[in-house]
Structures are given as structure tokens and as C-alpha cells.
C-alpha positions in Angstrom: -67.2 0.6 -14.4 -65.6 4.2 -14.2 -65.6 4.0 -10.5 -64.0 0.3 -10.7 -61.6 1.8 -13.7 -60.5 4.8 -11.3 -59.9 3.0 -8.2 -57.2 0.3 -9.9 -55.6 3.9 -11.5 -55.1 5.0 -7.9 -53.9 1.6 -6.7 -51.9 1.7 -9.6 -50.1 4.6 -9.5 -50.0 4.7 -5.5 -48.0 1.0 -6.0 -45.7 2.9 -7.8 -45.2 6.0 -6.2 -43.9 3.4 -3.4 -41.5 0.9 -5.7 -38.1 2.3 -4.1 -35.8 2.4 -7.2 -33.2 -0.1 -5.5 -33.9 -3.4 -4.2 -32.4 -4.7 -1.0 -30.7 -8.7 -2.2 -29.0 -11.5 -0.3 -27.1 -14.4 -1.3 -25.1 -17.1 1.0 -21.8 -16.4 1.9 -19.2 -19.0 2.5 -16.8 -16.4 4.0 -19.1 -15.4 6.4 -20.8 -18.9 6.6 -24.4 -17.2 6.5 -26.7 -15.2 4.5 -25.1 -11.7 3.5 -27.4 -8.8 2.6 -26.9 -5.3 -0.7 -28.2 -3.2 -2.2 -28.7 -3.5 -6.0 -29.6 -0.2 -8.3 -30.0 -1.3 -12.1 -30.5 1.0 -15.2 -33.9 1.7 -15.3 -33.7 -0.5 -19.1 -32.0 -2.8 -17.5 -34.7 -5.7 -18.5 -35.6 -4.2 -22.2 -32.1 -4.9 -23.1 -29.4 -7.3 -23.6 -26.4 -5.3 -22.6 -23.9 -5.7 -20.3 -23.0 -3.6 -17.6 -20.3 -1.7 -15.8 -20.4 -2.0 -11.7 -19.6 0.7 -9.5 -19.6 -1.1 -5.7 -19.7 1.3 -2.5 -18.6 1.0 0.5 -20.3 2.6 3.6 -18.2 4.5 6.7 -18.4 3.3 9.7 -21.3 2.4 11.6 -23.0 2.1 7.8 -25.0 -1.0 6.3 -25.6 -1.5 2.6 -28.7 0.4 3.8 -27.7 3.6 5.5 -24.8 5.6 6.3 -25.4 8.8 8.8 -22.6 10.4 7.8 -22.1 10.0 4.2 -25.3 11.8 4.0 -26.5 9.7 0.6 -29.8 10.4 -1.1 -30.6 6.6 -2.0 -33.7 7.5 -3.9 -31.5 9.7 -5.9 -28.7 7.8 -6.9 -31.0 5.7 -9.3 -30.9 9.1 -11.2 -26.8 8.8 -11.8 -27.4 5.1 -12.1 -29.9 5.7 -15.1 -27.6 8.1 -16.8 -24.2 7.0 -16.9 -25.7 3.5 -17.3 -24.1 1.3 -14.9 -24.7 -0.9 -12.1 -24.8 0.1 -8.4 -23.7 -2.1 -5.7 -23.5 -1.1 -2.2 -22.0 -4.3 0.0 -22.9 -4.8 4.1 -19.7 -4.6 6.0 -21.0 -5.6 9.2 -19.2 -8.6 10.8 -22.0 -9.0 13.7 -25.2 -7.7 14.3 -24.0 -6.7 17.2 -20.9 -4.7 16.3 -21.3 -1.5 14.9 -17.5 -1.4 13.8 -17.2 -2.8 10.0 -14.5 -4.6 8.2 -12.8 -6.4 11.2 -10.0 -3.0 11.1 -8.9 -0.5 13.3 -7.0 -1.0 16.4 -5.7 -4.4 18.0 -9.3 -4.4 20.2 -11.0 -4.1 16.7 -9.4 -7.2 14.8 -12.1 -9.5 16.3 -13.3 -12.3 13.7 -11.3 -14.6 11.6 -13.2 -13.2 8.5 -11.8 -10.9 6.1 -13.1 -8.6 3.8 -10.9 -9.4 1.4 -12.2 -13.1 1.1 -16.0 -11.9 1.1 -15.4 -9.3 -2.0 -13.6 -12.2 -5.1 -17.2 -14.0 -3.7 -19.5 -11.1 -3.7 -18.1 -10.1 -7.4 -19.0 -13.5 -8.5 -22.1 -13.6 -7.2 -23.3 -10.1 -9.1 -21.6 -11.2 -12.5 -23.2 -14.3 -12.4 -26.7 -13.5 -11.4 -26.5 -9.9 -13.9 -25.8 -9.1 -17.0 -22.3 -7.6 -16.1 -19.0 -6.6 -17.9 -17.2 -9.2 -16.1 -13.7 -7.9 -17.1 -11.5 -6.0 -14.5 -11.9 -2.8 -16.5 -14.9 -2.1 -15.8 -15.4 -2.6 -12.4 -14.7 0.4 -10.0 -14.9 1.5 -6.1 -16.2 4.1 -4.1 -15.7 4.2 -0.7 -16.6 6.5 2.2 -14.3 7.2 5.4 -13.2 3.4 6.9 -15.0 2.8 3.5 -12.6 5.0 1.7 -9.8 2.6 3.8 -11.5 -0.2 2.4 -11.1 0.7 -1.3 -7.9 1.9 -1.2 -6.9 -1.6 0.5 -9.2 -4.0 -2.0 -8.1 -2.2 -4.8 -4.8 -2.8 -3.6 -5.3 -6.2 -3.0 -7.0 -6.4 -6.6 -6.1 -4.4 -9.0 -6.4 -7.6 -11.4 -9.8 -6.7 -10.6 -10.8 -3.3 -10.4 -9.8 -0.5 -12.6 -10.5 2.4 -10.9 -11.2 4.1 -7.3 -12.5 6.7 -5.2 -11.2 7.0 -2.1 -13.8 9.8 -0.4 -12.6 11.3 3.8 -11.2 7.5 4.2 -9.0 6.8 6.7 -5.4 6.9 6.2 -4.1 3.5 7.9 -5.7 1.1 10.0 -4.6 -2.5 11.3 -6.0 -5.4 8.8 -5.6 -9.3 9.1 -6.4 -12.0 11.7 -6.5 -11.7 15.6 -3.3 -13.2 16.3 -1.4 -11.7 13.5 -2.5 -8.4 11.8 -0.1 -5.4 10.1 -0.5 -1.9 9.9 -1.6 -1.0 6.5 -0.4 3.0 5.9 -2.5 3.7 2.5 0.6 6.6 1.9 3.3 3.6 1.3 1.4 1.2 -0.6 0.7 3.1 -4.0 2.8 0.2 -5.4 0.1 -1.6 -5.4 -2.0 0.7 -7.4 0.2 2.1 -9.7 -2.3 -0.4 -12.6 -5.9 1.4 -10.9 -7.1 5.2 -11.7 -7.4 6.7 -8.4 -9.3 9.9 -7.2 -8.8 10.8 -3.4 -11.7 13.2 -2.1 -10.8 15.4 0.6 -13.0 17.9 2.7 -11.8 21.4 3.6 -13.5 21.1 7.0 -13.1 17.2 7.7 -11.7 16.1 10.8 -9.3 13.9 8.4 -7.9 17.0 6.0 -4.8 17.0 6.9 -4.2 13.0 6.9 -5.5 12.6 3.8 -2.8 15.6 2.2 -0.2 13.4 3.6 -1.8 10.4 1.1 -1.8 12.9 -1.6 2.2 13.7 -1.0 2.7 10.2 -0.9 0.7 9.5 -3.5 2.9 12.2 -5.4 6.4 11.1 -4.2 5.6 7.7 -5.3 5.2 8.6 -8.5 1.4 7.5 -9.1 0.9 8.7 -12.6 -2.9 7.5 -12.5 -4.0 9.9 -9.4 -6.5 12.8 -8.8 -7.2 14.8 -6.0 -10.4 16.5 -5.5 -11.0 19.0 -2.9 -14.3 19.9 -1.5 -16.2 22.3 0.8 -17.8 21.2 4.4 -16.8 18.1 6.8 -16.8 14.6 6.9 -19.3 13.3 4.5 -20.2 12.5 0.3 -23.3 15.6 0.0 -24.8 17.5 1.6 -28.4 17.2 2.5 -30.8 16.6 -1.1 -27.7 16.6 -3.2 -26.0 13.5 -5.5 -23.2 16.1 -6.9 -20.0 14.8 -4.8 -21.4 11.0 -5.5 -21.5 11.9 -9.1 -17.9 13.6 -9.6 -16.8 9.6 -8.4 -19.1 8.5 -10.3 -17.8 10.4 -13.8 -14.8 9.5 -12.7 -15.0 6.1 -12.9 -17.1 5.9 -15.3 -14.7 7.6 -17.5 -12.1 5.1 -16.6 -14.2 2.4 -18.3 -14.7 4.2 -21.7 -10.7 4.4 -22.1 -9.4 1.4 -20.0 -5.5 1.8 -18.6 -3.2 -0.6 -20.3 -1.2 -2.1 -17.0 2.3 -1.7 -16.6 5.2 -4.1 -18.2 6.1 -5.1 -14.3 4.0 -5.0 -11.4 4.9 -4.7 -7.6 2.7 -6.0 -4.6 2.9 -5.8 -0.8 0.7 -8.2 1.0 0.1 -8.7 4.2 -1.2 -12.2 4.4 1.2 -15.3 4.4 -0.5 -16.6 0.7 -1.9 -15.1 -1.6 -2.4 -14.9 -5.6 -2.1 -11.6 -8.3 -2.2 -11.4 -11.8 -1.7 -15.4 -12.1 1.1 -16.1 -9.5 0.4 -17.4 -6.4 2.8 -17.2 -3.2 2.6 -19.7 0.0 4.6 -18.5 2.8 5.4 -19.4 6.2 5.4 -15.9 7.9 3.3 -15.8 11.2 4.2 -12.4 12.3 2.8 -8.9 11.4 4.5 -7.1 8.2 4.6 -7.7 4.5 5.7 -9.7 1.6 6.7 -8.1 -1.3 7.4 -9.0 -4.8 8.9 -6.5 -6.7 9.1 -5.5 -10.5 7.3 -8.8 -11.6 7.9 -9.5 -15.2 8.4 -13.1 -17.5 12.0 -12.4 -17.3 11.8 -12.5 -13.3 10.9 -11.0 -10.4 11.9 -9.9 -6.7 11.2 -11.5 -3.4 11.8 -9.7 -0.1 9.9 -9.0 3.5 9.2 -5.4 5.7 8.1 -5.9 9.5 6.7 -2.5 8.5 6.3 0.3 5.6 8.6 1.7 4.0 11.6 0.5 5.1 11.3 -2.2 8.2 13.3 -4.9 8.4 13.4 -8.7 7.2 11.0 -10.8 8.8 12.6 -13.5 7.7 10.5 -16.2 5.5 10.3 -19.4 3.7 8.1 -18.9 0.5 7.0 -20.6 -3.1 6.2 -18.2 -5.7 4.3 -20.2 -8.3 4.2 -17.8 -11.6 1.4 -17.0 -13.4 0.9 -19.7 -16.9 3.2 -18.1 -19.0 5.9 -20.2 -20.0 7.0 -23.3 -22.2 5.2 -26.4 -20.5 7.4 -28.6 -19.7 10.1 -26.5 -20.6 13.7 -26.2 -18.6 14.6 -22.3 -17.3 17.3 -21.3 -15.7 16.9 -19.3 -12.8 19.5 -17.3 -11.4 19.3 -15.7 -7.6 20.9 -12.6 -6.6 20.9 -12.1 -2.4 20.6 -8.8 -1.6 24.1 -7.3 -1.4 25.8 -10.1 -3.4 26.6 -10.4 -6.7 27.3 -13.8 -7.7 23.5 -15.6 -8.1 22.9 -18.8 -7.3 21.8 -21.1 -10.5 19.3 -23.5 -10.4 17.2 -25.3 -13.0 13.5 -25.3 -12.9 10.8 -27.1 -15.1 7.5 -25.6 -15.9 4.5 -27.8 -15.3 2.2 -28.8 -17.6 0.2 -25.3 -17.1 3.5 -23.1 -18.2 3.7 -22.4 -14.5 7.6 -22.5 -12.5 7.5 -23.3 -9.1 11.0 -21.7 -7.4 11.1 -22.0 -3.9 13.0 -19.2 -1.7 14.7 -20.9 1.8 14.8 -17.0 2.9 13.6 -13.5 1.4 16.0 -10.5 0.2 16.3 -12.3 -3.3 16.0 -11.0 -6.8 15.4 -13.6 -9.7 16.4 -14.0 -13.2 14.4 -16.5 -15.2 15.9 -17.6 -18.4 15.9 -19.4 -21.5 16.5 -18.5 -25.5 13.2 -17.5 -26.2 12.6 -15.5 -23.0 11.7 -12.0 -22.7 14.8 -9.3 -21.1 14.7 -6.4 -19.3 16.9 -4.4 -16.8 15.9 -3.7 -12.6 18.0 -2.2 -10.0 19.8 -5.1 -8.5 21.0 -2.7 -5.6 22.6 0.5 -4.0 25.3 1.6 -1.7 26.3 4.8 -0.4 30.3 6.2 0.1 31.0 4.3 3.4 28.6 1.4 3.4 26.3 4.6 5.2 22.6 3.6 5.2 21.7 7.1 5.1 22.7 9.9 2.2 23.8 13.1 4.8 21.7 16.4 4.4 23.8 19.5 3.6 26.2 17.5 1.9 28.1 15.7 -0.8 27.0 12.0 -1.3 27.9 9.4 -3.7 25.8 6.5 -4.6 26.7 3.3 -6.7 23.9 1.8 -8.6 24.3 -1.8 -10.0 22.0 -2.9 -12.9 20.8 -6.4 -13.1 19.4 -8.0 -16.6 16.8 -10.2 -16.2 15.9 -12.9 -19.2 18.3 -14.1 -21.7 21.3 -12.8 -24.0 19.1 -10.4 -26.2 21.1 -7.5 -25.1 24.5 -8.5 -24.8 27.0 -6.6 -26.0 24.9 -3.4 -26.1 25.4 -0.4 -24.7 23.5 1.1 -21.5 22.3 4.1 -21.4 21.2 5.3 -17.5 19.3 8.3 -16.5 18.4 9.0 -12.8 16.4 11.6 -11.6 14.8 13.0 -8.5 11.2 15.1 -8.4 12.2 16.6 -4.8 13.6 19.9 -5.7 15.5 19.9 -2.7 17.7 17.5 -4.3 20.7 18.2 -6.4 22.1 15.1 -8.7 25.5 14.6 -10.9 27.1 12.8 -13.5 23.2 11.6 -14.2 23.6 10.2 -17.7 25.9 7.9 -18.2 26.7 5.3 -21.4 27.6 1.9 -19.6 29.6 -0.8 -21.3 28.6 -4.1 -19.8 31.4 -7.4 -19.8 30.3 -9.9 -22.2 28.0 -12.4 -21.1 27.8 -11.0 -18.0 24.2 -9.5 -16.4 25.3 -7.0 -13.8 26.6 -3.7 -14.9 27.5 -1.1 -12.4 26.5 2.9 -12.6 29.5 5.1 -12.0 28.9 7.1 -8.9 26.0 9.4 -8.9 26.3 12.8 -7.0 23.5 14.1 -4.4 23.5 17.1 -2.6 20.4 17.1 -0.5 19.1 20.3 0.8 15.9 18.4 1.7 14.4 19.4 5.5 12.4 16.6 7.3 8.7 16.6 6.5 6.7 18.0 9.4 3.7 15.7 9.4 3.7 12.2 8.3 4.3 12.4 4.7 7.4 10.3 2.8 10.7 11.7 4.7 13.3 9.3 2.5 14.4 10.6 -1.0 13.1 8.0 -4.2 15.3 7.9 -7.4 13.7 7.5 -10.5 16.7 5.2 -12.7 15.6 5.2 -16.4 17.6 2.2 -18.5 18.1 2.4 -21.9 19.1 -0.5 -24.5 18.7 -1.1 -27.8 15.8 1.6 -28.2 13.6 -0.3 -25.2 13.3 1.8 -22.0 12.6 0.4 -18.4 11.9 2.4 -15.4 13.0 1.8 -11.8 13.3 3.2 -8.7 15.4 3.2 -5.0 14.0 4.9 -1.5 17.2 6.4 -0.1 16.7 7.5 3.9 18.3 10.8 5.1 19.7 11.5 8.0 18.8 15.2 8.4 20.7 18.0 9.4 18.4 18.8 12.9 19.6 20.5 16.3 20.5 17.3 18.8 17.5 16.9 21.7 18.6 17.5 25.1 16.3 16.0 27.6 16.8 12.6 26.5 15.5 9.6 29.2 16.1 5.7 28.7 13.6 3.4 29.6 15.6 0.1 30.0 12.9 -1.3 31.6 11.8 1.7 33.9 8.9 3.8 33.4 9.3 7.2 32.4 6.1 8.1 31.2 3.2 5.5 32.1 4.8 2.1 31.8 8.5 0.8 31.1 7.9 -0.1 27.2 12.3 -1.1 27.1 14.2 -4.3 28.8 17.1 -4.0 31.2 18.4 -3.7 34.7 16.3 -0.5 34.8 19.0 2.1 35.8 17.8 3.9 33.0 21.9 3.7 31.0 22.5 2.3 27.8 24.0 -0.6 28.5 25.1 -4.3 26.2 21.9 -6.6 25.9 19.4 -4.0 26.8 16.4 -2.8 24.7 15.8 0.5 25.0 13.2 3.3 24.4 14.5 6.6 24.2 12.4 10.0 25.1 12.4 13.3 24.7 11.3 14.4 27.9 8.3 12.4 28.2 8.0 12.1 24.2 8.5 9.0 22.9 11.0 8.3 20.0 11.3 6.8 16.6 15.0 6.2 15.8 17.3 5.9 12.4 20.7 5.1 12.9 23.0 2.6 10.8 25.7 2.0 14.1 26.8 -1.7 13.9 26.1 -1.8 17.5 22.2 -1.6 17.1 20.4 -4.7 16.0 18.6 -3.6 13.3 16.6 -6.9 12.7 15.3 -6.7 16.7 13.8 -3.5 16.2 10.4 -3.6 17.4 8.2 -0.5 16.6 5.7 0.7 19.4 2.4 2.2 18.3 -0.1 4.2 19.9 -3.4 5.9 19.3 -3.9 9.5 20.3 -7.0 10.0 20.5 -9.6 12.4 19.6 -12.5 11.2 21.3 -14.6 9.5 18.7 -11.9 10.1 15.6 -9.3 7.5 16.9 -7.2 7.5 13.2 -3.4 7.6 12.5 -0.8 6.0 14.6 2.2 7.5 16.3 5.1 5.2 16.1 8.0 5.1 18.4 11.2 2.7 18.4 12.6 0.0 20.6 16.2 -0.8 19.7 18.7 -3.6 21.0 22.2 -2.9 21.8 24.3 -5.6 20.4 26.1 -7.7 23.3 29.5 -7.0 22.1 29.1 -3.4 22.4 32.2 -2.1 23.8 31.4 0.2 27.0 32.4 4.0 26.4 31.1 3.3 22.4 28.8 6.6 21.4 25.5 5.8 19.3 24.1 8.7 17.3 20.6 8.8 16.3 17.8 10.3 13.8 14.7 10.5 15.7 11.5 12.4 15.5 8.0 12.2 17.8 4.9 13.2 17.0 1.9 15.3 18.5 -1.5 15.9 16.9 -3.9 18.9 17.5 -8.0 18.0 17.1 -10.2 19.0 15.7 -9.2 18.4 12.6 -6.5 15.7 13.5 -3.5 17.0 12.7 -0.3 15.2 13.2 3.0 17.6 13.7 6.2 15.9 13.8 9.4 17.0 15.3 12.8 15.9 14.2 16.5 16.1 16.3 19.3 13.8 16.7 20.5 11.2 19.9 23.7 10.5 21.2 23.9 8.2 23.6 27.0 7.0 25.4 27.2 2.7 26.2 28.1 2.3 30.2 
């Protein structure tokens, strides 16, 4: 009996020595029309309790299942440690389009976007799934990311795409832009000009001293820090691309404290939200847009509120042009049902709106319909809420650009949104600038706006920018911080202002017009290599190729095409150089002189980093 007693002990405790402290789940996927595969850690009390949960998912680097990642360097045994004593649960999602591709996500370059699936369809599902099969907080605030290199990408682009559903971040080594959507139509997403979408999620970004991706990821953190992201932490670390080293959980539990942090004292949103989306419909915070864009870029909606909202389109971040779009923007439930609004449109550069009359559905929801983008809206009605956006800027001369090393003007106008509420008030504006390259007057100003009317215009602001281009790829324009004023309620906006930089001309410029000066003709011509009427060109420094600024009437800005390349470093193939092809207008009279901004870029390995040199073009029309 002893003997019998002291055997099951040892089975016993040799069955448990062997219970891994995670288990390994699956549940069918209608996004990926099969069975998909995690990783689930619970709180070791998990099953003596009834509480609810917090969930932390990860996401793995590349070549990384829910079940390993190389580099990352994880102790999975471990984490049930940090799981057990900040009291959360663990998630760790599979990435893997095809058993057969070790590349996750469907990102990367043009040769990576290979399946019609998208992440960002499989993560609303997999979220569902957990929440209904555990005992989860199910609310947005307490549901976090961490992600690891491509992984790292992947949170700072779900998040993005959610923040009505995650709270908080960690972005650790990720990538800093990569290419996301469908085959036949994907956009590149640069995570340093899309903090818009996260300025309503915490975010940490974890760097490494020694990572091949250093010196990207500081150009996040600038842009991270010109834009204004008041919810943002950097952390800096020693050693190379991964979480840990070998034995260790303390990198994986600074995220973790992080975001576990974030769900003791949630973040209240904003009063407005902005979003930039690169798929032709999709839904936020209640609204839901349906477009008809079938070409690479973004929609935006800007500064969404009850009292409106704007509507435009970039072929590319920051500051591409139109595409050019039909779109419905359905709002979220928020209004009278039934009830009659007046909406008023403003086109971009005019100020007399168009007035229509729209009648919320028997949800609260208005339907307004846009024939083209570049629109911002005013919704209305007595018991609407008000508030004040920039409606628009314009610089001395109609110039596109505010001239380094000297005096500029700038004219702001104000629109209100909603009804009457602050009519006949007085306007108090503020702008300001965090660059301390840049010198502002006549910054304060009391406004006196016409009765009855919604647009009230800024007296001229002065800038005197001393401001030298940016030598890697960090934010080169100048952003305006406008604070408005009225009736003891304060609303915050803000305008990215390019700069035309004070920079020696180059002088080994070479047209490709449809000859090849480097490898391949990349431009469109008779291929004499002049400037001529029609043509679309690409412009080199020696055997550099250019990105080029210019506001000449004779360049079509809306033809622009951008060329991108990878530079590779063997196995690291991150960060895009992008170089311009312009059209010259067919009216262009011959003899007529084009000046450009234009800067090209080099990298050095290992670690990647990009340099970026800055001149100007002339170019003479034959």
C-alpha cells in the first residue's frame, strides 16, 4: 500500500512538473476561412474566481508563431510569472498567412502583399472570440498590445486602426513603415505620420542601443514628438534586436507595467478624433465610411465631433495629394432620430458652404454623401453641440511653402461648427509652435466675428523660420498649434506648414524623360533628357534620385507619382527611399524656369541608418 501510495505521488507530481503553464488554443476563423491557432496564459486563480480580466495580446516578429519567436528571445515558461502577478490575461495571436510562408501579416514590400486576408479583419474576430469564451473586461480600456519588430509594426497599425478598442501599446524594435492592404491596391503606412490616429491610446516605443532599427525608430520618436502625442513614452534599452535577453522576463515586464498601469487609470479620449485609413470602407468610434477609392493612399476624416467633421484624401503621408473620391460618411447614433440638420460644406479654399438638409434615421445616424473629398462639414440644429476648427491657411503670395531665413505671413480662418451658441462672442486665438527654430508674431489676438456668420479670419501671423532640414527621415514641415477660445471653452487645432529651405542648389542635375540614367528610365518623354511640355520627369543628382517640393503652376501637382525603393541590407530590408516623378503642364511656355526643394537619401548598415541630403533644382523648359 506504501509502495502503491508512493508511485501515484511520483506520477503525480512528475504530471505536473510537465503541465506547461500556457495552453496552445484554436478556434475557426472566417477571415482566414480555417482553423487559427494561440496561445492562452491565464492567472494561475483564474478558475477559483469570478473576476474578470484585463488582456494583454502579443504579437510575434517575423518569422514567429503564437509558439516561438527566435529573436524576441521570450521565456514562455516565465511569463506565467508576470501573468500571475499583475493579474491579467495573455494572448499571443499566429500571424502566419500560409504554412508555407515564413513572412507574417501579408506586409512588407509589393512581393510580400500576397493574400486577400488582412490582419486587420482577423483581430475584431479574434477579440471576440477570447471575450466570449473568458471571463474578460470586454471594454476598450482594458485591452493592450505588445508587439515585437514587424510585430511592433503590427500594433502600432491595429492600434491605429482601433483605438476604439485598445487603450494602450507597446511598440518594442518594430519596424517603422511597411506596405499594408490588398494585392492590387496597398499604401505605405509610415508609423511617424500617423500618430493621429493614436493620439486616444498610451503608447511606449522600445528602442535598442545596438538594434539594427535604432536610428529608425528615433525618427518615430521625433515624429511622435512633433505631432504632439501627449500620451507617449520612450524607453531605451541595452543590446540588439530582441525583448530579453537569454533567462530574463524584465524588458517583457516594463510593457507589461506599462500597460497594465494604463488600465488602473483609463485615458478619457479626446472631444474630436482624427483617422487616416487606408482601406476604401471602414468604421470608428460609431461612423462608418464607404468609398469608391481604388488606388493606394488614405482617407482622412479630420477633427470629428457632433458638431461636424472633415473629409479629405493623401496619395501619401503627410502631405500627398487628392486622390480624388466619392464617399458616404454615415455618423455614429448620436443625433435626434428622425430629426432635420443642417449641414453646411466648406471646399477647401472657399468660403461660401454649400447647405443642404439631412434627416437622421431612425438610429440618430445622418447619412451625407461627399461627390468629391477636400470638404469640411458643419452639422447643425438648435440643440446641437459648437465648437471651432481651422477651416484653412494661406501664406503672403498664395506660396505653398513659408521661406526659411525669412519673414512670412500666414492667414488663418476659423470655422464654427454647430449652431448659434457663440454668436456674438468674442474670439480669443493663440498659436504656437514647439520647434525652437521658429519665431512667431502678433500670436494672440481678440477676434470679433460678423453676426451670424461662422468664419472668422486671424489677422496675419508672423514666422521667421530658422529651421534647417532634418537629416534623416524625421517631420521636415513646421505644425502650428492654434488654441481658440470662446466663452470660457477652449479647442485645440493644428496646420502642417512645408518649408522650402534655405540649401546650396545641386549641380549635377540629369533628367530622365524617359532615358535611363541610373538602371532604368523611371520618367516619360522623347528621351533627350530636357525638360520639355507633357513630359514626366525624374530628376537626379548625379545618379541620386530625387524627391521634389515646388508650388510652380507649371508642375501638376495632382500627377505626381512618388517612386519607392528598398535599399537593402541583406536580411533588414526596412524604410523606403522615396523619389518624385513630376508632370510639366502642356501650356508650359518654353524658356519658363522651375525651381525646386529636393532631397535624396542614403543609408549606412549595420544599424540602418538613413542620411538625407537637401539642395534646390532649377530647371529651364526647352
Amino acid at each position: 500500500m506504501i509502495r502503491l501510495v508512493f508511485i501515484l505521488l511520483f506520477i503525480s507530481t512528475y504530471c505536473f512538473a510537465q503541465t506547461k503553464p500556457y495552453q496552445d488554443l484554436n478556434h475557426e476563423s472566417n477571415t482566414f476561412g480555417k482553423t487559427k491557432t494561440f496561445r492562452l496564459y491565464l492567472p494561475e486563480n483564474y478558475h477559483l474566481s469570478t473576476v474578470r480580466y484585463p488582456v494583454i495580446y502579443f504579437f510575434h516578429g517575423w518569422g514567429g508563431r503564437h509558439f516561438k519567436d527566435d529573436s524576441a528571445k521570450l521565456e514562455y515558461e516565465k511569463l506565467q510569472d508576470l501573468v500571475n502577478k499583475y493579474q491579467f490575461i495573455l494572448v499571443m495571436w499566429d500571424g502566419n498567412l500560409d504554412e508555407s510562408e515564413p513572412r507574417p501579416y501579408n506586409i512588407g514590400n509589393h512581393e510580400d502583399v500576397k493574400f486577400r486576408i488582412q490582419m486587420k479583419d482577423y483581430f475584431p474576430e479574434l477579440i471576440s472570440h477570447i471575450d466570449s469564451t473568458y471571463r474578460t473586461l470586454t471594454e476598450r480600456d482594458y485591452r493592450g498590445i505588445i508587439g515585437f519588430s514587424m510585430g511592433g509594426f503590427m500594433s502600432s497599425f491595429i492600434a491605429g486602426k482601433y483605438p476604439d478598442k485598445v487603450s494602450a501599446i507597446v511598440n518594442m524594435v518594430g519596424s517603422p513603415e511597411f506596405f499594408v492592404g490588398y494585392p492590387d491596391n496597398h499604401t505605405l503606412y509610415p508609423v511617424r505620420y500617423t500618430f493621429d490616429n493614436l493620439k486616444d491610446v498610451s503608447v511606449r516605443l522600445h528602442n535598442m542601443d545596438n538594434c539594427p532599427l535604432y536610428y529608425m525608430n528615433l525618427e518615430v520618436k521625433k515624429a511622435a514628438e512633433w505631432e504632439g502625442l501627449t500620451q507617449f513614452d520612450y524607453w531605451l534599452g541595452n543590446g540588439d534586436h530582441k525583448v530579453d535577453d537569454p533567462d530574463e522576463t524584465k524588458v517583457f515586464e516594463s510593457a507589461v507595467q506599462f500597460i497594465c498601469k494604463r488600465f488602473k487609470t483609463p485615458i478619457k479620449p479626446n472631444r474630436s478624433w482624427s483617422h487616416y485609413d487606408l482601406y476604401s470602407d471602414f468604421d470608428l468610434w460609431g461612423y462608418s465610411v464607404t468609398s469608391d477609392k481604388s488606388e493606394p493612399g488614405f482617407l482622412y476624416l479630420r477633427n470629428v465631433s457632433p458638431s461636424g467633421f472633415g473629409f479629405y484624401t493623401h496619395k501619401w503621408l503627410p502631405d500627398g495629394p487628392s486622390i480624388g473620391c466619392k464617399a458616404t460618411v454615415s455618423t455614429a447614433p448620436i443625433y435626434k432620430k428622425g430629426g432635420v440638420y443642417q449641414i453646411a460644406f466648406y471646399k477647401q479654399n472657399e468660403e461660401k458652404p454649400v447647405l443642404k438638409q439631412e434627416k437622421a434615421d431612425k438610429e440618430g445616424r445622418l447619412h451625407i454623401e461627399f461627390p468629391e473629398d477636400g470638404y469640411e462639414v458643419s452639422i447643425s440644429d438648435k440643440a446641437q453641440t459648437n465648437d471651432f476648427v481651422v477651416l484653412q491657411y494661406r501664406l503672403e503670395h498664395n506660396s505653398k511653402f513659408i521661406q526659411a531665413n525669412k519673414e512670412n505671413k500666414i492667414d488663418i480662418t476659423l470655422l464654427k461648427r454647430g449652431f448659434s451658441k457663440y454668436s456674438d462672442k468674442k474670439i480669443y486665438v493663440t498659436a504656437s509652435c514647439a520647434d525652437s527654430a521658429i519665431s512667431l508674431s502678433n500670436t494672440t489676438q481678440e477676434i470679433f466675428p460678423l453676426k451670424g456668420e461662422k468664419i472668422s479670419k486671424v489677422q496675419a501671423i508672423g514666422i521667421l523660420c530658422h529651421k534647417s532640414p532634418p537629416q534623416d527621415a524625421s517631420p521636415p514641415w513646421v505644425k502650428l498649434d492654434i488654441e481658440i477660445l470662446c466663452d470660457n471653452e477652449v479647442f485645440y487645432d493644428a496646420i502642417t506648414v512645408p518649408v522650402f529651405y534655405d540649401v546650396p542648389y545641386f549641380s549635377h542635375i540629369r533628367i530622365d524623360d524617359g532615358v535611363s540614367v541610373r538602371d532604368k528610365a523611371i520618367g516619360s518623354g522623347n528621351g533627350n533628357g530636357l525638360a520639355e511640355p507633357s513630359e514626366c520627369l525624374m530628376l537626379y543628382e548625379n545618379y541620386q534620385r530625387l524627391r521634389l517640393y515646388t508650388d510652380d503652376p507649371y508642375v501638376e501637382n495632382n500627377s505626381e507619382i512618388l517612386y519607392d525603393e528598398m535599399i537593402s541590407s541583406g536580411i533588414w530590408p526596412d524604410g523606403y527611399t522615396l523619389s518624385s516623378v513630376i508632370k510639366i503642364a502642356d501650356n508650359c511656355p518654353s524658356g519658363h524656369t522651375i525651381e525646386f526643394l529636393a532631397h535624396y537619401e542614403t543609408k549606412t548598415f549595420m544599424p540602418i541608418h538613413r542620411k538625407v541630403v537637401w539642395g534646390k533644382v532649377r530647371i529651364v523648359v526647352k
